[in-house]
N, C-alpha and C positions, 0 to 999 in steps of 0.2 A: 433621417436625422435622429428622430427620438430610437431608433434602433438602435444606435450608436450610442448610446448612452443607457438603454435598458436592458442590454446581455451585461456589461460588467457590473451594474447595480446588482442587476438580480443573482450574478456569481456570484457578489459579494454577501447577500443578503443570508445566502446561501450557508456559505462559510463559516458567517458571523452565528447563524442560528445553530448548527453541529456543534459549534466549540460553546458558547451558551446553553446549551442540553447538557454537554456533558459536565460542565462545568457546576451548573448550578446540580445537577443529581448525583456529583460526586462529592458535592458538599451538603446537599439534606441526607448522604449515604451515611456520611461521617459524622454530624449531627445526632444519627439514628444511634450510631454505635457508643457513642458518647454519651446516649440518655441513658442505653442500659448498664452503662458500668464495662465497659472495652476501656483496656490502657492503652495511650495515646501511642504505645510502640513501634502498633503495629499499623500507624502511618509511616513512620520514620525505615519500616524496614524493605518498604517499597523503592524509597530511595537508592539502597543499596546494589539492588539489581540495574539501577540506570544505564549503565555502561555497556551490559550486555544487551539491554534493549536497544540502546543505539546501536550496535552493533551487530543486533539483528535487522537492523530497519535495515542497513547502510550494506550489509550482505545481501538480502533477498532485493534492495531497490537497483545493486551492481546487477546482479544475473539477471534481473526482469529485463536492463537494458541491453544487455550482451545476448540477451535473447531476443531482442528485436531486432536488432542487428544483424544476428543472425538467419531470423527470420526473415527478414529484407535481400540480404545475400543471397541465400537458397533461392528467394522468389525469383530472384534475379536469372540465377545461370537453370533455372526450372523454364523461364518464359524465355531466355537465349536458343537451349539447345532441344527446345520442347514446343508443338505446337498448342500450347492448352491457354487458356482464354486467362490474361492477365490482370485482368477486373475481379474475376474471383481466388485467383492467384495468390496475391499481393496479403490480402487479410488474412485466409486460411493459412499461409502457413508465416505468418507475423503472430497473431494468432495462438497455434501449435505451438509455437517456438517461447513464445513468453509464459504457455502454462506451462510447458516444461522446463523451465527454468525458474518460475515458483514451486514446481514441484520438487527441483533439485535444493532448491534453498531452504524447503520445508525438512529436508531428509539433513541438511548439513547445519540447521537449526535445533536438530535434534542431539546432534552431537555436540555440541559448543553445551549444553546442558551438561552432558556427563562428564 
């Protein structure tokens, strides 16, 4: 019973602490910059990039999935027409399939830049 109540706590606590680090060090960051005389612009010019960040996110998070997908596929007609052991199967090439498709995303990342 208390199991059942202390993995989502602890996920959450989890969570709550990443976005609280970054948060409170992205604000003594900006603080820092602002005691030696930094004009405020160059907060504002972060902003402008957002679009493209989402739009990174939302590229590399499509092809992670179509690489697992993928991944799963292969493992599939691999342990159909193959006698090779589907326990280590399954992961290796899910696995395989999704760092190459962070890696295509890193290279198609590159280009949305130029």
């Amino acid at each position: 019973m208390s199991g059942d109540i202390l993995v989502p706590m602890s996920l959450f606590l989890a969570i709550f602490g990443v976005v609280y680090l970054y948060l409170s060090t992205r604000n003594k960051e900006r603080l820092a910059l602002i005691e030696k005389g930094a004009d405020a612009s160059i907060f504002m010019s972060s902003r402008q990039g957002g679009a493209s960040f989402y739009k990174v996110i939302l590229l590399n998070l499509a092809l992670l999935l179509m690489g697992i997908g993928i991944g799963a596929f292969i493992a599939l007609i691999l342990t159909t027409y193959t006698s090779l052991n589907e326990n280590g199967l399954y992961p290796a090439t899910i696995f395989t399939m999704a760092g190459a498709s962070l890696f295509v995303g890193f290279n198609m990342t590159k280009n949305l830049d130029k």
